[in-house]
C-alpha positions as CSV (number, residue, x, y, z in Angstrom):
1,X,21.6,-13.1,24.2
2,X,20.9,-9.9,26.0
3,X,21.0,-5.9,24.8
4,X,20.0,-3.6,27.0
5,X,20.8,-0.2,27.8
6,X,19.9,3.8,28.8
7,X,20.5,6.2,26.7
8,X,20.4,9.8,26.9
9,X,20.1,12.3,24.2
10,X,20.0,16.3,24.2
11,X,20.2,18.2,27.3
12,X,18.0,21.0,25.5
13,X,14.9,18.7,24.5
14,X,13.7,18.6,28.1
15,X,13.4,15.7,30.2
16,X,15.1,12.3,29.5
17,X,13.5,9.5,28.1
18,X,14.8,6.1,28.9
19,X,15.3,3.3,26.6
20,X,16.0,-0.5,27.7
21,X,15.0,-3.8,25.4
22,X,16.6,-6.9,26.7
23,X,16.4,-10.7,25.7
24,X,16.3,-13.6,26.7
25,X,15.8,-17.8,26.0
26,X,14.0,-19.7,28.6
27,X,15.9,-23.5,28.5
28,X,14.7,-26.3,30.2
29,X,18.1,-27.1,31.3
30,X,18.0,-24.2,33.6
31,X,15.0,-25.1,35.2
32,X,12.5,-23.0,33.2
33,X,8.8,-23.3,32.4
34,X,7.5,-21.9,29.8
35,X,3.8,-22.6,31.0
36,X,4.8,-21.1,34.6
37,X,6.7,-17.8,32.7
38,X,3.4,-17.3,30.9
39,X,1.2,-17.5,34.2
40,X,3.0,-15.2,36.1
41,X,3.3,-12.5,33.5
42,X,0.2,-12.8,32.5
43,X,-1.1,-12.8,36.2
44,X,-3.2,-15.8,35.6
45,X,-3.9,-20.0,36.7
46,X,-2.2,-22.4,34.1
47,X,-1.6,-26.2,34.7
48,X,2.1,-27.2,33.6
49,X,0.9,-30.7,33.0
50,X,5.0,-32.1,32.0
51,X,5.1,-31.2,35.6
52,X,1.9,-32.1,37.1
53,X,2.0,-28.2,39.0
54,X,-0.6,-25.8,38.7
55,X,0.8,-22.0,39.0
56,X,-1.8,-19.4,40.5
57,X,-0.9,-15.8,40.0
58,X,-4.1,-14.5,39.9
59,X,-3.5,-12.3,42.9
60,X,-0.6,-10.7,41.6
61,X,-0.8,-6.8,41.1
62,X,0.4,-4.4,38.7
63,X,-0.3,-6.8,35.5
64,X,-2.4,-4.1,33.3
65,X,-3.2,-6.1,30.2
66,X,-2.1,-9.5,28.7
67,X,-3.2,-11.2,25.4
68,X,-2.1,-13.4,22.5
69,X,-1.7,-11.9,19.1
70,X,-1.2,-14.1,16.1
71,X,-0.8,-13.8,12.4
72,X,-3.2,-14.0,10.0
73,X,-4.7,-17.6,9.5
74,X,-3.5,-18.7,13.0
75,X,-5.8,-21.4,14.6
76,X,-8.2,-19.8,16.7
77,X,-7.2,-22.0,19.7
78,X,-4.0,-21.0,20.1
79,X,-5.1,-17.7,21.4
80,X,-5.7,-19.3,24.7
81,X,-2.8,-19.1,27.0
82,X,-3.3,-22.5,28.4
83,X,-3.4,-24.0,25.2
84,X,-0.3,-22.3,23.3
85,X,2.4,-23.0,25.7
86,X,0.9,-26.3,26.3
87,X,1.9,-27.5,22.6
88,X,4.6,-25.6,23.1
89,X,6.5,-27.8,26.0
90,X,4.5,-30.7,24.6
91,X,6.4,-30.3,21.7
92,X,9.7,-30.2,22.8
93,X,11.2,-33.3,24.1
94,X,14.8,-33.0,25.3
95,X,15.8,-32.0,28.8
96,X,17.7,-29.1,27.5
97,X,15.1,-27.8,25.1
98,X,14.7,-24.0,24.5
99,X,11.2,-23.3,25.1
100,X,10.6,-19.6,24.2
101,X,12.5,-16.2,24.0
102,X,11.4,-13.6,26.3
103,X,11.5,-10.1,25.4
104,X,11.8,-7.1,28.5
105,X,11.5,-3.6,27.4
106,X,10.8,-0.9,28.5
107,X,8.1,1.9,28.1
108,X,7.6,5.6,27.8
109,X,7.1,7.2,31.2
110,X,6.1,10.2,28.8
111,X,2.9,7.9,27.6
112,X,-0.5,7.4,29.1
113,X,-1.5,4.2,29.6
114,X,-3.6,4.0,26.3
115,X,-0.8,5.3,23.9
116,X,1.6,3.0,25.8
117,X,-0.2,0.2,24.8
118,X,-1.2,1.2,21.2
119,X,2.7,2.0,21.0
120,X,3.9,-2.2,22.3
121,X,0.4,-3.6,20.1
122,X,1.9,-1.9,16.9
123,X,5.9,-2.8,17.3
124,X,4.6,-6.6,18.4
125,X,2.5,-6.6,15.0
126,X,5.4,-5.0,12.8
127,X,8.3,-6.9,14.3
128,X,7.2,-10.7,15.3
129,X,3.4,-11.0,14.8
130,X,4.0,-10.2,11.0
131,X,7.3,-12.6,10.8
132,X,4.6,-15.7,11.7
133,X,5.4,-15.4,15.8
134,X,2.7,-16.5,18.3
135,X,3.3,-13.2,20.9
136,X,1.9,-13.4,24.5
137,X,2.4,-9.7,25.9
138,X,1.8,-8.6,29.0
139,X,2.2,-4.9,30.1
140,X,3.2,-4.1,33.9
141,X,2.5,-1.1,36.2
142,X,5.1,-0.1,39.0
143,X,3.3,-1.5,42.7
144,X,3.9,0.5,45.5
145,X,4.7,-1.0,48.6
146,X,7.3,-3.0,46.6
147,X,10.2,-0.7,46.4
148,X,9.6,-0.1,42.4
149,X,10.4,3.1,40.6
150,X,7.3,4.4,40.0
151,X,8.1,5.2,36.6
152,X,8.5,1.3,35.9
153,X,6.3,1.0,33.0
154,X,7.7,-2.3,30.8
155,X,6.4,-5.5,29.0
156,X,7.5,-8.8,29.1
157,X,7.0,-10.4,25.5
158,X,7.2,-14.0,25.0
159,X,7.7,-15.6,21.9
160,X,7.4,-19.2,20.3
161,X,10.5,-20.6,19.0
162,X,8.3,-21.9,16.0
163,X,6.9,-20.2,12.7
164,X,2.7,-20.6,13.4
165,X,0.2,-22.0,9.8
166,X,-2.8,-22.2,9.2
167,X,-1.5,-26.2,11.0
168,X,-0.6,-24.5,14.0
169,X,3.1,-24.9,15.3
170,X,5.4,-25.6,12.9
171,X,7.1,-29.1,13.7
172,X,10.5,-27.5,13.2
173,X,12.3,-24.5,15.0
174,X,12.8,-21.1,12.7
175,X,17.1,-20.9,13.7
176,X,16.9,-17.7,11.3
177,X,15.3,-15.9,14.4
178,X,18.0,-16.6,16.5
179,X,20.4,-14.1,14.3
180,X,22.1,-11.2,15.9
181,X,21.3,-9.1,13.1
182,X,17.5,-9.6,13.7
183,X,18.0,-8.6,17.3
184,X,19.3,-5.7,16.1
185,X,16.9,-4.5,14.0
186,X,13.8,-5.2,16.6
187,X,16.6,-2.9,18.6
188,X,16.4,0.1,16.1
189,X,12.5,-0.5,15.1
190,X,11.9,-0.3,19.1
191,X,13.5,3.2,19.3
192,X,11.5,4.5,15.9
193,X,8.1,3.5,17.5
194,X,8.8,5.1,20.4
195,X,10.2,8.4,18.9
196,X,7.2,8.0,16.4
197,X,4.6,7.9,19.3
198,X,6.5,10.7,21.5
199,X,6.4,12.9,18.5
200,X,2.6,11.8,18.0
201,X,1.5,12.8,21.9
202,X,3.3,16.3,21.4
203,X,6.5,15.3,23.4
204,X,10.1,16.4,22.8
205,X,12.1,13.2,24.3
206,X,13.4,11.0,21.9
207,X,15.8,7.6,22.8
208,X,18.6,5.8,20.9
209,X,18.9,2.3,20.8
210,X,22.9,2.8,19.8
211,X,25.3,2.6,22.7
212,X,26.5,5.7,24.0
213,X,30.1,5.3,22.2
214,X,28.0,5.7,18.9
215,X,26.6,8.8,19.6
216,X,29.2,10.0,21.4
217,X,31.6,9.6,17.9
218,X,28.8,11.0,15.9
219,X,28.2,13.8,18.2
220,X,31.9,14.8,18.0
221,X,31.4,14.0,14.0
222,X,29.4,16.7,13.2
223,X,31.1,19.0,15.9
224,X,29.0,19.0,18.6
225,X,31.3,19.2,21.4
226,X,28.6,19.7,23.8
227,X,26.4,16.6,22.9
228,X,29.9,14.5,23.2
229,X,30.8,15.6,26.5
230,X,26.9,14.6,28.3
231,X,27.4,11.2,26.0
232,X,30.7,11.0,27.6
233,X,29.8,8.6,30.6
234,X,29.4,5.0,31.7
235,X,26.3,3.1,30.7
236,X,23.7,2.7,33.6
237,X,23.3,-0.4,35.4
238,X,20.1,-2.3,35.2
239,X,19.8,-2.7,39.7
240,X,17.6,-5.9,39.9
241,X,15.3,-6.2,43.7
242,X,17.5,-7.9,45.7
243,X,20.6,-5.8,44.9
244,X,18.3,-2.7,45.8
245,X,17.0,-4.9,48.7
246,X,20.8,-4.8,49.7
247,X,21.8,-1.2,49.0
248,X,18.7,-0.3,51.3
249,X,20.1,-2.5,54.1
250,X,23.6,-1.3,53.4
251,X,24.5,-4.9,54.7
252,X,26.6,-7.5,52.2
253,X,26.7,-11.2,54.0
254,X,27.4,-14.4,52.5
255,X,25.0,-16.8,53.2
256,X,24.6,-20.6,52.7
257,X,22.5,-21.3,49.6
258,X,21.9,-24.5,46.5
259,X,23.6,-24.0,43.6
260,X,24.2,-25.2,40.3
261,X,21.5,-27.3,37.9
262,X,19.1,-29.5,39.4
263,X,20.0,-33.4,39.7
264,X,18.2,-36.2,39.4
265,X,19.3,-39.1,41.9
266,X,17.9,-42.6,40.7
267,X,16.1,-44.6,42.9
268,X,14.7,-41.1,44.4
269,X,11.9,-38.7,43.7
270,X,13.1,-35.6,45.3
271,X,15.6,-33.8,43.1
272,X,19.2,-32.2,44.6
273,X,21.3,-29.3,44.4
274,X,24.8,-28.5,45.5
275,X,24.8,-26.6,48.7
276,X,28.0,-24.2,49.4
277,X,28.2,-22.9,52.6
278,X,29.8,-19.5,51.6
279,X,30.7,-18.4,55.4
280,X,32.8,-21.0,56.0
281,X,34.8,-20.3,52.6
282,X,34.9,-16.4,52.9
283,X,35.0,-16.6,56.2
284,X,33.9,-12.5,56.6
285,X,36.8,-11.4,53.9
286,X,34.2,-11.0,50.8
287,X,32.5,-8.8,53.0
288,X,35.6,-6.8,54.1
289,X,35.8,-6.6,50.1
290,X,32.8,-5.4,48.5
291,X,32.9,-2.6,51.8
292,X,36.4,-1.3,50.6
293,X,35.3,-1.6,47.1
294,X,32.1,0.7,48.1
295,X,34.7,3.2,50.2
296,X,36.9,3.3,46.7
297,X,33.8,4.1,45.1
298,X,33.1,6.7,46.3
299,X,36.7,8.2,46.6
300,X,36.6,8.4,43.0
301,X,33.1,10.3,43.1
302,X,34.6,12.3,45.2
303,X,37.6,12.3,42.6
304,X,35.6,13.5,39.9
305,X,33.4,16.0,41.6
306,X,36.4,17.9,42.1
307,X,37.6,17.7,38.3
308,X,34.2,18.6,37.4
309,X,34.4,21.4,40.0
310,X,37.9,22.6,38.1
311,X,36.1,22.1,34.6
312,X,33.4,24.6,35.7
313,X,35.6,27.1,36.8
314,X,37.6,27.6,33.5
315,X,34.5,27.3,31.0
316,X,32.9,30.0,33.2
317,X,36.2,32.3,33.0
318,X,36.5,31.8,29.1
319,X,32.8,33.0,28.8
320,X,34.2,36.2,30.8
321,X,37.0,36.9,28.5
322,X,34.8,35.8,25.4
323,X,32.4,38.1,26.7
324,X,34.9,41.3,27.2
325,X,36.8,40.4,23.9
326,X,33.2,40.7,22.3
327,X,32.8,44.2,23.9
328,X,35.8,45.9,22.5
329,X,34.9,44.2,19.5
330,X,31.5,46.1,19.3
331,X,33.1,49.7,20.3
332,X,35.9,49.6,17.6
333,X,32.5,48.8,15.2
334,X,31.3,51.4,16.3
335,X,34.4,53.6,15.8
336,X,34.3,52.4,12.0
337,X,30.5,53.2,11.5
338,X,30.9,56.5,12.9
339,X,34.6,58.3,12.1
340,X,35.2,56.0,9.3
341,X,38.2,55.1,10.8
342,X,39.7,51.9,10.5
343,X,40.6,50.3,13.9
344,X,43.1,47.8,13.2
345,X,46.0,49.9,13.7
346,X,45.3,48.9,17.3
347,X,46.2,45.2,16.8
348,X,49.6,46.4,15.3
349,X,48.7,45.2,11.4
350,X,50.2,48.1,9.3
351,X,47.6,47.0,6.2
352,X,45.0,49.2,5.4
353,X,41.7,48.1,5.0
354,X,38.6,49.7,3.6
355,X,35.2,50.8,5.6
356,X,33.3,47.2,3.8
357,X,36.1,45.0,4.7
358,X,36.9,46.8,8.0
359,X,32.9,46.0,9.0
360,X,32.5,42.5,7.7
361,X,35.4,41.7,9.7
362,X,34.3,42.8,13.0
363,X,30.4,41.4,12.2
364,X,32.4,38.2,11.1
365,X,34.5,37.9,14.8
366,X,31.2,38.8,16.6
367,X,29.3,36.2,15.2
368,X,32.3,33.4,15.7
369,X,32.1,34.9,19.7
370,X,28.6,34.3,19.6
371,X,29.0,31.0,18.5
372,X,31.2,29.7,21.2
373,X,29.6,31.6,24.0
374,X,26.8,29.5,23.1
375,X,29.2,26.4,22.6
376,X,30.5,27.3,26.4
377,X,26.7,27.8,27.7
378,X,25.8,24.2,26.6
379,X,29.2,22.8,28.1
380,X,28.4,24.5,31.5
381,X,24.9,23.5,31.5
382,X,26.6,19.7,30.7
383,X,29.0,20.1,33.9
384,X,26.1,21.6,36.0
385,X,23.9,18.4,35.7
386,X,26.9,16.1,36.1
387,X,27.8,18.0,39.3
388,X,24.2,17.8,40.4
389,X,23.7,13.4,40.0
390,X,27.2,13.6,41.6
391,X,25.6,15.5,44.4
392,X,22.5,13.2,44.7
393,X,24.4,10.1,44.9
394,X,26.6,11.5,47.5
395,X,23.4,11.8,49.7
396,X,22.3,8.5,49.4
397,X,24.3,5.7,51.7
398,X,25.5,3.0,49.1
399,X,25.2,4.3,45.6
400,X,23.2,2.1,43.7
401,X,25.5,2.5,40.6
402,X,28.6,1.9,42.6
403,X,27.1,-1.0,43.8
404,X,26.2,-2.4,40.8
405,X,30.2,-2.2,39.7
406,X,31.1,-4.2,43.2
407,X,28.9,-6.4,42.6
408,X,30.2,-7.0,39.4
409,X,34.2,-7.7,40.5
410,X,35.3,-11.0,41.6
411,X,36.9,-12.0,44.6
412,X,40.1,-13.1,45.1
413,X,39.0,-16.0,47.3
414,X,36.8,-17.1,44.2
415,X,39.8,-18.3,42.6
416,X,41.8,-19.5,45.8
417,X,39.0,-21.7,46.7
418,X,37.5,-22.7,43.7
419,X,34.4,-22.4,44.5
420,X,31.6,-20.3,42.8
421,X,30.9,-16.3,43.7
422,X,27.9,-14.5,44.5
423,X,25.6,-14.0,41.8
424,X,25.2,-10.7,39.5
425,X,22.8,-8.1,39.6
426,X,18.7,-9.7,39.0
427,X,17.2,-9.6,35.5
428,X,14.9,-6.6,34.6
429,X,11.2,-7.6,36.7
């Protein structure tokens, strides 16, 4: 189960904030450790004693701050890391056992450090701490030297599949937190804490956890053209370290590489995978691919600079003639204030009107002029910023976008041969 997305909201309220809460179960089945997830969030030793493996991130940078929260009446012990998702794979017996849902959002570039984490404490409390979750959060920093945005502020929250008493872990699984309708409220509440705390620190961001086809139809509900036309775009792409690894390189190469869930082969303690050598079944043609799909890629940016280009041209040359249309508008006011004449005669309208309605008609066409000259100012502004990320991502050599939709298209030797394709874009770090 996964939701995640960017949104954008008004050009005029400055700068954009970015909004992204994704979600995900950790199974046993595909090889996951909930003890192992824990230590490397958390940046710390645990001992994964189902496994007999000790995992030592101690050394890893960029963790800020990691605890446990619990609710009220919690045993005391499960506050230690080592101890929590110990019961929690001790508890769970089958070889294709969910062992915890891991939450990956997000937070506000806009935000020090301190709000930032009195901003995830207080959503954690209100949305799974409160519900009876055990929570073990950890808040990451971006690392340079690794080829991380530097505005890569998120937190990895991961949750116990079981309802925590005054007992501890509750022998059965809570299914009513598995409901879609949940996720979607932890969704909305996620975008009201963060709009509550950018309104708090004096900001004007604000994010939207509805996808952009929602606000796009609302915008255009209440008549804000403007608004719909900046919403009127394809969602971002969550680019994962080694897809930005490979648009760096520019290089795309098949390569030989396990497979598939691990086996166990009786009689044997080493475990196998299936190994497909994907040279030998491309044989250089998924490369020839995802090049031509990166050349058509850019044709259409190319494409739609040009109708942007177009679009720009005629909003700008509708301000002009709003603009001179407003003009005589203001001298034949003028004329009425002054000679008391009435200046319709010039549009060829043989009714006479009187000084009142001859003046509130010419205030009433001014202010409609006014209105879309500010309409067409907004739409410009819109076109301008399109025309300038077009711009950037023309100066770049693979755009990472782009790439993101390549790597999302099969090829057709997938279903000639049978065998499986490359993998899609990494999950959010």
């Amino acid at each position: 189960m996964r939701g995640s997305d960017s949104k954008r909201l008004r050009p005029q309220k400055g700068s954009v904030a970015i909004y992204h809460f994704s979600v995900q179960v950790l199974k046993r089945s595909k090889g996951h450790s909930a003890v192992a997830a824990a230590a490397y969030r958390s940046g710390s030793l645990l001992r994964d004693e189902r496994a007999g493996k000790s995992h030592d991130y101690r050394n890893r940078r960029g963790v800020v701050w990691s605890g446990i929260l619990l609710p009220d009446g919690a045993p005391e012990g499960l506050k230690d890391r080592q101890r929590l998702w110990s019961t929690v794979e001790g508890m769970e017996r089958r070889e294709d056992a969910q062992l915890a849902r891991e939450i990956n959002l997000a937070l506000p570039r806009e935000l020090d450090a301190v709000r930032r984490k009195e901003l995830l404490l207080n959503f954690v409390q209100e949305a799974f701490v409160d519900r009876g979750m055990a929570a073990d959060v950890a808040i990451h920093e971006p690392v340079e030297g690794k080829n991380a945005s530097p505005d890569n502020h998120h937190a990895h929250i991961m949750l116990a599949l079981r309802r925590v008493s005054q007992a501890g872990l509750h022998p059965v699984k809570t299914r009513e937190w598995n409901a879609r309708a949940l996720l979607e409220e932890w969704r909305a509440l996620w975008s009201v804490h963060q709009n509550r705390a950018l309104e708090r620190a004096g900001r004007t961001e604000r994010v939207d956890h509805r996808t952009l086809v929602a606000q796009r139809d609302e915008a255009l509900g209440r008549g804000d053209r403007a608004l719909a036309m900046v919403l009127d775009r394809e969602p971002q792409l969550h680019v994962g370290p080694k897809a930005r690894r490979v648009a760096m390189r520019d290089i795309f190469m098949s390569c030989k590489r396990p497979v598939g869930r691990v086996r166990k082969v009786p009689g044997r303690k080493e475990t196998l995978r299936r190994v497909v050598d994907y040279p030998r079944i491309d044989r250089g043609s998924r490369e020839a691919w995802r090049r031509l799909m990166v050349q058509q890629v850019r044709a259409e940016q190319v494409r739609r600079k040009q109708r942007l280009q177009v679009k720009a041209v005629r909003l700008r040359a509708r301000k002009m003639a709003l603009a001179r249309e407003s003009e005589v508008l203001r001298v034949n006011l003028r004329k009425i204030i002054h000679t008391r004449q009435d200046y319709r005669w010039l549009e060829r309208k043989d009714a006479a009107w009187s000084l009142e309605e001859s003046v509130k008609d010419a205030l009433g066409r001014l202010s409609r002029n006014e209105a879309r000259s500010d309409l067409l100012d907004r739409m410009i502004a819109a076109v301008d910023r399109m025309l300038a990320r077009l711009e950037l991502l023309q100066l770049r050599r693979t755009p990472v976008r782009g790439l993101g939709r390549v790597r999302a298209r099969p090829h057709p030797s997938a279903f000639a041969s049978g065998g499986p394709g490359s993998g899609g874009p990494s999950t959010p770090g």
